[in-house]
C-alpha positions in Angstrom: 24.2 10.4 -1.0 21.7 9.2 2.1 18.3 9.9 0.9 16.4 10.7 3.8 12.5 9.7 4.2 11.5 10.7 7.0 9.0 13.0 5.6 7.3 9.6 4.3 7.9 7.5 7.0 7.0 6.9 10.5 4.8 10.3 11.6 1.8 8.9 9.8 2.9 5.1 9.3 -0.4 3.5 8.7 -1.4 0.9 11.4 -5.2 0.6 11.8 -8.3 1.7 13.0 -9.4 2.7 16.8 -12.7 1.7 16.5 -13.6 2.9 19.8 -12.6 6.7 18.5 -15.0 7.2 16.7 -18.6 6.2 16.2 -19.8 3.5 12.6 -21.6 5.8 10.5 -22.9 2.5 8.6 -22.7 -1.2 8.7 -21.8 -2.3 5.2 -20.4 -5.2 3.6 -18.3 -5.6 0.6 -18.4 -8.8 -1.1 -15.7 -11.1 -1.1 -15.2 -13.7 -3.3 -15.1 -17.8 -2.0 -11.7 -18.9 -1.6 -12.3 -21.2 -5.0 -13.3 -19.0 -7.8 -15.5 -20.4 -10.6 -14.1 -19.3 -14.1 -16.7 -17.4 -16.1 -17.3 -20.0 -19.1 -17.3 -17.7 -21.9 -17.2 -18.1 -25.8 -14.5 -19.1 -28.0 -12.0 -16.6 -28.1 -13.7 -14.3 -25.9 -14.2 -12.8 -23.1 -17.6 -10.5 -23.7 -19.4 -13.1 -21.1 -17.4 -11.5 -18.5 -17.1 -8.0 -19.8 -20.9 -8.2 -19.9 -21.4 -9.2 -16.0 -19.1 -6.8 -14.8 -19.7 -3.5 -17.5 -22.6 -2.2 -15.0 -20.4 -2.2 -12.0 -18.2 0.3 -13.8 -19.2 4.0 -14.4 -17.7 6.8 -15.3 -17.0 9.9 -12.9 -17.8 13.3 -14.8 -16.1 16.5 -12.6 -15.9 20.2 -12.9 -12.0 19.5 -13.4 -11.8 16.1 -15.4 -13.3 12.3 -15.9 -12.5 9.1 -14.6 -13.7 5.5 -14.1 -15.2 4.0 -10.8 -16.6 0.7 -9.6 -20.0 0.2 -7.6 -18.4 -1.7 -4.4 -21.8 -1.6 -2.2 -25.1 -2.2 -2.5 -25.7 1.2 -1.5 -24.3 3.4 -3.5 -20.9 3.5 -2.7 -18.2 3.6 -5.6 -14.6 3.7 -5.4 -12.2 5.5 -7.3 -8.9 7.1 -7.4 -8.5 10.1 -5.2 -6.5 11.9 -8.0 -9.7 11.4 -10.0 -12.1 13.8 -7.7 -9.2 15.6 -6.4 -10.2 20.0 -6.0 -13.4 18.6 -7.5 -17.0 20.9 -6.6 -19.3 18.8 -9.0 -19.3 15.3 -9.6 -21.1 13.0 -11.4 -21.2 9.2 -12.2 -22.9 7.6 -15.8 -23.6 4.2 -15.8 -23.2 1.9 -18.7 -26.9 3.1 -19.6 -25.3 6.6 -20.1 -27.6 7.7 -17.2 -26.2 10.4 -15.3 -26.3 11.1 -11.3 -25.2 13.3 -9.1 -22.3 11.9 -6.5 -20.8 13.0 -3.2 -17.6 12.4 -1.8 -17.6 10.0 1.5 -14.0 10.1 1.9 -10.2 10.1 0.7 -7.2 8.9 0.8 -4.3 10.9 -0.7 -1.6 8.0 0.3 -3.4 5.1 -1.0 -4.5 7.2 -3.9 -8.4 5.6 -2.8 -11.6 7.7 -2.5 -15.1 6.8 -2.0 -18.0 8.7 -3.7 -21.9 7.8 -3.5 -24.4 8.4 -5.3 -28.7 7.5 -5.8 -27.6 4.8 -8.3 -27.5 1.2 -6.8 -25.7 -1.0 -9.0 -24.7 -4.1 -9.1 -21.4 -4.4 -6.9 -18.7 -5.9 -8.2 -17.3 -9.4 -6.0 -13.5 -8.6 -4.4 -11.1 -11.7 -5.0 -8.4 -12.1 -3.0 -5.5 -10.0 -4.4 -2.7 -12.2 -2.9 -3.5 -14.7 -4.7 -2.9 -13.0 -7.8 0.2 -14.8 -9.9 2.6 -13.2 -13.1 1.3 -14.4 -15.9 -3.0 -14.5 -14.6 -4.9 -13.0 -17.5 -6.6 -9.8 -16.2 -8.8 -7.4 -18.2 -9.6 -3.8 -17.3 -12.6 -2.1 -18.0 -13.0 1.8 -17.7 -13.9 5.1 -20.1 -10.3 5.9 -21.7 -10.3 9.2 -23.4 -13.9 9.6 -23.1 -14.6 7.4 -25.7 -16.7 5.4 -24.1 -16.7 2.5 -21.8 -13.6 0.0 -23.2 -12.0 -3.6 -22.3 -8.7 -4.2 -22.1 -6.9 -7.3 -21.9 -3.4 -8.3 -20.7 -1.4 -10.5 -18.4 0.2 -9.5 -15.2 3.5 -8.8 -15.2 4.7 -8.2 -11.6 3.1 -8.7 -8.1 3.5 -6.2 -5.1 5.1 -3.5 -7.3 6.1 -0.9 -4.9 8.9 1.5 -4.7 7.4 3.5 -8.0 6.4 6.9 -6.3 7.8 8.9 -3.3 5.3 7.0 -1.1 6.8 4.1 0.3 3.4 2.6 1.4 2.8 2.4 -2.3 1.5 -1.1 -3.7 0.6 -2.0 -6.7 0.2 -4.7 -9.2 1.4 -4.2 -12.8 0.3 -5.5 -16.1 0.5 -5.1 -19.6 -3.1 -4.4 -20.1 -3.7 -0.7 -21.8 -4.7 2.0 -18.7 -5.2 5.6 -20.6 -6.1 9.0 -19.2 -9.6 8.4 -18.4 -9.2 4.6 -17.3 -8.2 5.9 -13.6 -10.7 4.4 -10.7 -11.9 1.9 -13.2 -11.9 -2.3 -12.6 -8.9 -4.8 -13.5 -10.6 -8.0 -12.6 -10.1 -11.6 -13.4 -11.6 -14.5 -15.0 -14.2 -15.1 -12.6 -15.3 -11.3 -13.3 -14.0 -10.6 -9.5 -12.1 -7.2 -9.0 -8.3 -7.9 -8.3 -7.4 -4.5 -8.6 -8.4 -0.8 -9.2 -6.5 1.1 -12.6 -4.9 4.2 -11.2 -2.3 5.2 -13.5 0.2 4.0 -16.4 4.2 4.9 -16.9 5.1 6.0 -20.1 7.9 8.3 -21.7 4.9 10.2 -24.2 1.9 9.7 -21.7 0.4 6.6 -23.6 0.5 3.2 -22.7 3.5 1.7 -23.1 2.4 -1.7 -21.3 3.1 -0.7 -17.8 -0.5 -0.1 -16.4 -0.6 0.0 -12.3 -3.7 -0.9 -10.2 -4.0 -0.6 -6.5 -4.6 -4.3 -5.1 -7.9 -5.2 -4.1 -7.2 -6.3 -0.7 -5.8 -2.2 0.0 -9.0 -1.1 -1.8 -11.3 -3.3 0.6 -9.1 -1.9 3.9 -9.1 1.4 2.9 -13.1 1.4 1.5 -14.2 -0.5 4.8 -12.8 2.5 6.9 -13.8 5.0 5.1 -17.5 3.7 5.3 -17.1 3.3 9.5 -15.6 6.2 10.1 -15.3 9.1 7.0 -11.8 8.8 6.8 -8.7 6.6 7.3 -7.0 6.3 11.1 -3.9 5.8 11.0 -0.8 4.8 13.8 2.1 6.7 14.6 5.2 5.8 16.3 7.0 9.5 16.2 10.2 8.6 14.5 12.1 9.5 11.5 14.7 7.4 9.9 17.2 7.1 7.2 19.0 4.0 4.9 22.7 3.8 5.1 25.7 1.6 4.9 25.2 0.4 8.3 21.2 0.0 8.6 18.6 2.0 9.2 19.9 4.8 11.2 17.4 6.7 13.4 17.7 10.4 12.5 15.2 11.9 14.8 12.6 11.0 17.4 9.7 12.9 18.6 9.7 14.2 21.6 6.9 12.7 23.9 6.1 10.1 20.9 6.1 6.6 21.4 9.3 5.9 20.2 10.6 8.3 22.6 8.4 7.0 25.5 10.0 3.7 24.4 13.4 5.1 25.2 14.8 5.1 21.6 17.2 7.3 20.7 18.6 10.0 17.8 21.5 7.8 16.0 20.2 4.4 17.3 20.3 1.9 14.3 16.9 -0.2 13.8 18.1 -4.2 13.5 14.9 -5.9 14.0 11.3 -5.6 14.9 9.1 -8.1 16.2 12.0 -10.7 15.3 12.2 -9.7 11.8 15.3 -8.7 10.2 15.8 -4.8 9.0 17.0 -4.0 5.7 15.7 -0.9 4.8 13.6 2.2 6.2 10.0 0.8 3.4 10.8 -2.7 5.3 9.7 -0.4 8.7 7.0 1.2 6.7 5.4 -1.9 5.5 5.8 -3.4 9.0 4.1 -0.7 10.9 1.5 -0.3 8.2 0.3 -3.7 9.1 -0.4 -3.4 12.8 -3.4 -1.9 15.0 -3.2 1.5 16.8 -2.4 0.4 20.8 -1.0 -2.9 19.3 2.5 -3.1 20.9 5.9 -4.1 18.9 9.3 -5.3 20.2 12.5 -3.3 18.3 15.6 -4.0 18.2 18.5 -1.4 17.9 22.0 -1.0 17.8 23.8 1.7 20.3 27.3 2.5 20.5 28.0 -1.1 19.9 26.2 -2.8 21.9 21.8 -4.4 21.2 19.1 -2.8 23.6 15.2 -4.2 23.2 12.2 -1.9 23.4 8.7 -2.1 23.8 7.5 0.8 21.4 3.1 1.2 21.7 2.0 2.1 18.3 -0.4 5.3 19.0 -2.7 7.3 16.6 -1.1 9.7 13.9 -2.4 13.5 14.9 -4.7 15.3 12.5 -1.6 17.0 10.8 -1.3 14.0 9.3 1.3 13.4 5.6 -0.2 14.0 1.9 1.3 12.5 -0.8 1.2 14.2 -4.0 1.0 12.4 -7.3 
């Protein structure tokens, strides 16, 4: 049976920022890590010498409907953590590793990268972002977040698969998996590597009882960074729209309706047209599309390539900016 995406897919593809749309609200950096990362020399057979330069960049998020982690990313306040975390929230609060409470705000969300961005009067130390492509099965990772309540904890575990998508309805998912233990409590909290550089923020674990059974999910880094860095300029994400809606099957990916007035339908394509290729790379499947236009700016222009009655036509689609009704994932 065809299982259609299209409520997923293109109407609300991500594909950048307009910067001229709106005005910066600030101009804040998030730190980035040099391309050669210097290995925290801790003490035989352990790791506290990292635990300890990364525990104050980690809080916990107190709300009136339940607790989280989250990681101090600016030098201004600004802490991410998972949307599902603050989600319906009215109160929030963060406590540093000094069990000092403060009073947080919410800058922004993002329901489809499961990312939101709170601040608060604390300035912290931020944590360092490595590079999350970079990251390798097998890297030793540790994640550090408030589990349970219990307290702030370290975990430690290798990682077991790189660009782990396809887990949730949202085909823009991304995720890298390790074995380290993520509980109830750990979401929004830091999976970072050896240098004490974040790699990764914990958002959630699959398990049959609702433990951890090794399989412990963070969003990349190099999302988180994308996603923070908009939310600081402009208070929310932009993102592209093409005005499609597509389907897998037997014979590609088969167009199954097109906007009227969209850009795919200023481009000339076409219900039942059958997308081979765009911008010269080969189509397999309707999250191939996803990923592809999730990559590229707003006005940025791509070159499809389709299959009608037989025969290959090329078009020029202009990638345009998704209206405010724009598509909520629920996790």
């Amino acid at each position: 049976m065809l299982k259609e995406l299209s409520k997923y897919v293109v109407i609300g593809i991500a594909a950048g920022v307009i910067a001229y749309l709106f005005t910066a609200k600030e101009s804040i950096s998030i730190k980035v890590s040099e391309q050669k990362e210097k290995k925290i020399i801790t003490m035989k057979n352990s790791y506290n010498d990292i635990y300890k330069s990364v525990k104050d960049s980690v809080v916990t998020i107190n709300t009136d409907r339940g607790r989280g982690s989250g990681v101090i990313v600016t030098d201004q306040g600004h802490i991410v953590t998972n949307e599902h975390v603050i989600r319906g929230a009215n109160k929030i609060r963060i406590i540093t590793s000094e069990n000092v409470s403060y009073p947080a705000t919410i800058v922004g969300v993002d329901s489809i990268t499961d990312i939101a961005l709170i601040k608060s009067n604390y300035v912290g130390e931020s944590l360092t972002f490595s590079d999350s492509s970079k990251v390798k099965i097998g890297d030793i990772v540790l994640a550090i977040g408030n589990p349970f309540g219990v307290g702030q904890t370290l975990t430690q575990g290798i990682i077991s698969r790189t660009n782990s998508g396809h887990i949730t309805e949202n085909p823009l998912d991304e995720f890298l998996q390790s074995d380290a233990a993520i509980n109830p409590g750990n979401s929004g909290g830091a999976m970072v590597n050896l240098s004490g550089n974040l790699i990764g923020i914990n958002t959630m674990n699959l398990s049959i009882g609702g433990g951890s059974d090794g399989i412990g999910l963070a969003v990349p880094s190099n999302l988180v960074k994308k996603i923070t860095e908009q939310i600081i300029k402009y208070g929310r994400v932009v993102r592209g729209y093409v005005g499609l809606s597509a389907l897998d099957t037997s014979d590609g990916v088969l167009i199954s309706n097109v906007v009227k007035d969209g850009p795919a339908y200023s481009s000339g394509l076409k219900t039942n047209d059958v997308i081979i290729s765009i911008d010269n790379t080969k189509i397999n499947n309707i999250q191939q599309v996803v990923k592809i236009v999730a990559s590229l700016e707003v006005d940025q222009q791509i070159d499809v390539t389709i299959r009608r009655s037989g025969s290959l036509v090329n078009s020029v689609i202009k990638v345009a900016a998704m209206p405010e009704a724009h598509i909520t994932i629920k996790r």
